[in-house]
DRENTORKOL-3810 file (N, C-alpha, C; in nm, 4 decimals):
REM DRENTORKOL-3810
@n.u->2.0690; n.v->4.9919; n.w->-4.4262; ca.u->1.9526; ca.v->4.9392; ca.w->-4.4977; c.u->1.9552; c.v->4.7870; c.w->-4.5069
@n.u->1.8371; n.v->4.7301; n.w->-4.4948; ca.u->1.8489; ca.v->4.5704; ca.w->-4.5242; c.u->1.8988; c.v->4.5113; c.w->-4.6336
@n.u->2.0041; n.v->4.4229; n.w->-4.6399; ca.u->2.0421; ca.v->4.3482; ca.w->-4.8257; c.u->2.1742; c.v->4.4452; c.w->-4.8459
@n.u->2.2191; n.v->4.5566; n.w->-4.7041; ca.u->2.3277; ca.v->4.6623; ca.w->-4.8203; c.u->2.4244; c.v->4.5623; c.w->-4.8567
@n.u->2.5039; n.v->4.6215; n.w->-4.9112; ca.u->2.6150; ca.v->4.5448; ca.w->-4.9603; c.u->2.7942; c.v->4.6054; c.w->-4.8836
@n.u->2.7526; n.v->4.7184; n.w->-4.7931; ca.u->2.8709; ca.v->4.7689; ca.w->-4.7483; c.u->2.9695; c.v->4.6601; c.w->-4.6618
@n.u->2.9379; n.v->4.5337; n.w->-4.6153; ca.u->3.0257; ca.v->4.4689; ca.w->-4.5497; c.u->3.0403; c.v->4.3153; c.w->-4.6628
@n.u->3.0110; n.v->4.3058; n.w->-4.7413; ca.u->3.0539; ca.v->4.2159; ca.w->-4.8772; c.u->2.9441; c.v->4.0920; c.w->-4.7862
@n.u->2.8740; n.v->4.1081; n.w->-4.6605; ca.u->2.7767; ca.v->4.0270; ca.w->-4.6654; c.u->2.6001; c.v->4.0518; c.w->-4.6335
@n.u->2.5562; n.v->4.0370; n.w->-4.6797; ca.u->2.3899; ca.v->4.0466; ca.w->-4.6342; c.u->2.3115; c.v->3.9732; c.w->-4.5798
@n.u->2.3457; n.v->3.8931; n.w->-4.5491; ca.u->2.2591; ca.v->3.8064; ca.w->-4.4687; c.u->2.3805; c.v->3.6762; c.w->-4.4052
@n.u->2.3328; n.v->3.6784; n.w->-4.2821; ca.u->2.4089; ca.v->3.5052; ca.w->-4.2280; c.u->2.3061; c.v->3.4189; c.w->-4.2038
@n.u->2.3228; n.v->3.2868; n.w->-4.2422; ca.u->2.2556; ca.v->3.1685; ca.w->-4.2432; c.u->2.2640; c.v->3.1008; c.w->-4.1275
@n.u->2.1625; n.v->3.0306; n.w->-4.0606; ca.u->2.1517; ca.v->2.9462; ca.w->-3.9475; c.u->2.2279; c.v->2.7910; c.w->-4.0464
@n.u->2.2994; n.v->2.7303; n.w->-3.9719; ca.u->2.3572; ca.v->2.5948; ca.w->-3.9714; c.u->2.2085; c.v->2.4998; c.w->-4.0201
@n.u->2.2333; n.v->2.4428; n.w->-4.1367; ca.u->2.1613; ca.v->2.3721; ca.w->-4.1605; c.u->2.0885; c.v->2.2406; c.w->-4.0877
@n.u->2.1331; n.v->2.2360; n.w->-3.9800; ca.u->2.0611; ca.v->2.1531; ca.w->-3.8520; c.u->2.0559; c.v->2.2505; c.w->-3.7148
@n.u->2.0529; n.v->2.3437; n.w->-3.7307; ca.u->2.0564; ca.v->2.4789; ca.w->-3.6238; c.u->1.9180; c.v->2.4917; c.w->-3.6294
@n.u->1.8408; n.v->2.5529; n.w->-3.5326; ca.u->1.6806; ca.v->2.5765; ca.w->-3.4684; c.u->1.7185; c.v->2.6759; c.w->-3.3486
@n.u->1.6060; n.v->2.7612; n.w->-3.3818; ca.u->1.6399; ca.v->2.8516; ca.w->-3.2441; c.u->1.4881; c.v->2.8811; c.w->-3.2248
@n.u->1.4471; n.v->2.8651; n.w->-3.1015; ca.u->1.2821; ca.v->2.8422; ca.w->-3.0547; c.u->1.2491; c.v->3.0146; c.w->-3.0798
@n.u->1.1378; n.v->3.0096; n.w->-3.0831; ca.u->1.1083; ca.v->3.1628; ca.w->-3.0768; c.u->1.1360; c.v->3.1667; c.w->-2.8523
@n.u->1.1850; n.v->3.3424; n.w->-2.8931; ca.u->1.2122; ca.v->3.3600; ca.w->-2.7400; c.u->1.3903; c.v->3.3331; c.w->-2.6689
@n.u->1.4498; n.v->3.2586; n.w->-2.7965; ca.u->1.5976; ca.v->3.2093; ca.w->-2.7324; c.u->1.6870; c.v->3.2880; c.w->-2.7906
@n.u->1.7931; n.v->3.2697; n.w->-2.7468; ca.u->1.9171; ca.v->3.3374; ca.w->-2.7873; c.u->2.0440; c.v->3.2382; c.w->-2.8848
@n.u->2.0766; n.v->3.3116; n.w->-2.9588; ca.u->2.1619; ca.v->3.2510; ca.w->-3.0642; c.u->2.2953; c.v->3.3513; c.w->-3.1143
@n.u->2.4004; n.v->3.3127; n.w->-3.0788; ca.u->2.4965; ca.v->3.3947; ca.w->-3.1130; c.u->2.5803; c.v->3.3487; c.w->-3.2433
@n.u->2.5754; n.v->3.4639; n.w->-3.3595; ca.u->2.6288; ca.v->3.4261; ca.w->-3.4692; c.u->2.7725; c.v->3.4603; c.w->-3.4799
@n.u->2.8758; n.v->3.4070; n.w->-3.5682; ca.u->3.0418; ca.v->3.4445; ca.w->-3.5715; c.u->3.0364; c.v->3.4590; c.w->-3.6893
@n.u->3.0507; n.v->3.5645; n.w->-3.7517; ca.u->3.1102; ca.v->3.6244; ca.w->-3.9174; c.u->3.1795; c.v->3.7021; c.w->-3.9443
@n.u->3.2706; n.v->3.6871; n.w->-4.0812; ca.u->3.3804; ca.v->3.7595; ca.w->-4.0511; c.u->3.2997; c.v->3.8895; c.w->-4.1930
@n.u->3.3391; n.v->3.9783; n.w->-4.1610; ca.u->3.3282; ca.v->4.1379; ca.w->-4.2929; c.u->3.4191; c.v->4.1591; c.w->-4.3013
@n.u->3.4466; n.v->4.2242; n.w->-4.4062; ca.u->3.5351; ca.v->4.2803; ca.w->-4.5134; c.u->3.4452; c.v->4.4575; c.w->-4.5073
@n.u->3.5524; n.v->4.5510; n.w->-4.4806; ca.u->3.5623; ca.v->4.6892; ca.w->-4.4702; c.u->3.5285; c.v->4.7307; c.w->-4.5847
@n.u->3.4255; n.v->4.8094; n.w->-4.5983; ca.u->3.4137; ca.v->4.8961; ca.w->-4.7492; c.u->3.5724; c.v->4.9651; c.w->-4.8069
@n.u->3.5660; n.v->5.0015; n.w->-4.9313; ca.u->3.6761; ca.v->5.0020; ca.w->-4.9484; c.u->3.7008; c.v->5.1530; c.w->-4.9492
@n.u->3.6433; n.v->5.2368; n.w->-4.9231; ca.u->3.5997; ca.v->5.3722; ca.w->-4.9336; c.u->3.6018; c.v->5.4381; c.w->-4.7951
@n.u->3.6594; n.v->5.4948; n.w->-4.7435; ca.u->3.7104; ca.v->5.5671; ca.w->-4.6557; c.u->3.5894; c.v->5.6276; c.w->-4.5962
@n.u->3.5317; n.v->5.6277; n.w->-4.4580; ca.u->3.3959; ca.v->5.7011; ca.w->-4.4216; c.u->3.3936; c.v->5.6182; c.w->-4.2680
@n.u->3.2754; n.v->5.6610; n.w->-4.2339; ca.u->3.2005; ca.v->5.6559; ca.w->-4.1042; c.u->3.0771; c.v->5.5442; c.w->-4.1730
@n.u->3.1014; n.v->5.4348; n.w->-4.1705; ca.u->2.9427; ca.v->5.3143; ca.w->-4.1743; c.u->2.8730; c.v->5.2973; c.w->-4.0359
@n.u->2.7544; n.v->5.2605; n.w->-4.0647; ca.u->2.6871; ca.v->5.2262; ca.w->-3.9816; c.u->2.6578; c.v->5.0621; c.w->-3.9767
@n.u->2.6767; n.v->4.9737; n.w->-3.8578; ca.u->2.7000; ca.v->4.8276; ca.w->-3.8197; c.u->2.6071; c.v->4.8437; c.w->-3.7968
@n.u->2.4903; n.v->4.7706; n.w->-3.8634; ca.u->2.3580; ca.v->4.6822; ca.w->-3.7487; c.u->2.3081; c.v->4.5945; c.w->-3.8608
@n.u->2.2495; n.v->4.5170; n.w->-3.7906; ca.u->2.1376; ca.v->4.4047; ca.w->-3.8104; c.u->2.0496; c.v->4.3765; c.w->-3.7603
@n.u->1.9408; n.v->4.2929; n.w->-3.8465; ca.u->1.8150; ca.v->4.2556; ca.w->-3.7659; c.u->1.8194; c.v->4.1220; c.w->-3.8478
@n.u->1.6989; n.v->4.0316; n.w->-3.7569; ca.u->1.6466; ca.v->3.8827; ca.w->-3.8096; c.u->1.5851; c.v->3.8949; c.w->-3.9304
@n.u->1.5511; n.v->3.7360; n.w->-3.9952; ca.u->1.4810; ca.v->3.7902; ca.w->-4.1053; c.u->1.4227; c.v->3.6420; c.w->-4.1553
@n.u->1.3285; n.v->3.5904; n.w->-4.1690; ca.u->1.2720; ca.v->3.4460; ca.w->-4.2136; c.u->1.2976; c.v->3.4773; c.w->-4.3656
@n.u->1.4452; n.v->3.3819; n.w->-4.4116; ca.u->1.3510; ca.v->3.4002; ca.w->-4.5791; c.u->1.2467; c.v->3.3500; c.w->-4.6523
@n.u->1.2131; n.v->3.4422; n.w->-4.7723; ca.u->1.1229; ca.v->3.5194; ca.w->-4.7800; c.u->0.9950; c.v->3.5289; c.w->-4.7231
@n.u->1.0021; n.v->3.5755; n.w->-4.6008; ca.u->0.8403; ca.v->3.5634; ca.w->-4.5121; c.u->0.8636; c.v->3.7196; c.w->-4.5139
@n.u->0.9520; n.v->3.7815; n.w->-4.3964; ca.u->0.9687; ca.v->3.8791; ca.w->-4.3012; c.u->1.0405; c.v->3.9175; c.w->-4.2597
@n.u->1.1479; n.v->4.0563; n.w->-4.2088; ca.u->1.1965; ca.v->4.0979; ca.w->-4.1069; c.u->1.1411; c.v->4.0982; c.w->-3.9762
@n.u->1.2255; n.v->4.0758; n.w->-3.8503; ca.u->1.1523; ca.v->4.0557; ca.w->-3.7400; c.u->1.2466; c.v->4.0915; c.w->-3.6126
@n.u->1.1965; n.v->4.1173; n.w->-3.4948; ca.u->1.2705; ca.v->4.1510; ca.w->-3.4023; c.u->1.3211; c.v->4.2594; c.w->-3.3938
@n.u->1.3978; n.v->4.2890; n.w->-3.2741; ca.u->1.4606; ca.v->4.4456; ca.w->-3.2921; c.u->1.5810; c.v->4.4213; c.w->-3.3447
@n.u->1.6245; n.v->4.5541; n.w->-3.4170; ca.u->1.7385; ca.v->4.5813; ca.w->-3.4708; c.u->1.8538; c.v->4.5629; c.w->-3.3621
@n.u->1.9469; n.v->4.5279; n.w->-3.4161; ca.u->2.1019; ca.v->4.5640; ca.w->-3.2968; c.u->2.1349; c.v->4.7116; c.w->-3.2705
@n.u->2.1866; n.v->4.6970; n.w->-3.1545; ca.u->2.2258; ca.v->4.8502; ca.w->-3.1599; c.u->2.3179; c.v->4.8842; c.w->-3.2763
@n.u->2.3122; n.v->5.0309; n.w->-3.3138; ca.u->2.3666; ca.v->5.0540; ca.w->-3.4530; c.u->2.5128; c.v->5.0961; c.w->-3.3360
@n.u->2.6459; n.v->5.0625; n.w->-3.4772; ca.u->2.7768; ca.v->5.0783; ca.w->-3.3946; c.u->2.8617; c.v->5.1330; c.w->-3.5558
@n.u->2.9060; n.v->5.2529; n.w->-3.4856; ca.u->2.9599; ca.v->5.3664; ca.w->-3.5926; c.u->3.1404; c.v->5.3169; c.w->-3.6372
@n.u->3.1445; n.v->5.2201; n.w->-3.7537; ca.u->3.2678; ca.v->5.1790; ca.w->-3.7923; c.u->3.3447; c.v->5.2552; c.w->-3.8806
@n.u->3.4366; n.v->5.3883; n.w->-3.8305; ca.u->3.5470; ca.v->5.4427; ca.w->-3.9236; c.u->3.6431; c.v->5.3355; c.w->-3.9896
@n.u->3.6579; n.v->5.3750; n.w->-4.1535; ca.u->3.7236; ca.v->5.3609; ca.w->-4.2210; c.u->3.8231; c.v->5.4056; c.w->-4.3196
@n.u->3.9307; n.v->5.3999; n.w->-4.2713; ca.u->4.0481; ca.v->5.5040; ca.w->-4.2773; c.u->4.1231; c.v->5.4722; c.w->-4.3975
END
């Protein structure tokens, strides 16, 4: 779900002098922290203008066991 809280982050921020044209590619580096609760999560993300919109396609979703 958008905003969860299962990886201790919800959103990553573009670099405050960072711009990415509509149409380009931008690769982000962040580190998560594992729920602390033992299960099968689901990894994905999508873009998001704050507060305008979600936008773009989602990432592929990627199934993270936690043991």
């Amino acid at each position: 779900p958008a905003d969860n809280a299962n990886w201790r982050v919800g959103r990553v921020p573009l670099g405050a002098s960072e711009k990415v044209k509509p149409g380009a590619r931008h690769t982000f580096s962040f580190e998560i922290t594992a729920p602390s609760k033992a299960g099968t999560y689901a990894f994905q993300w999508r873009m998001a203008q704050e507060k305008k919109e979600w936008f773009g396609q989602l990432t592929p979703s990627v199934a993270v066991k936690v043991k």
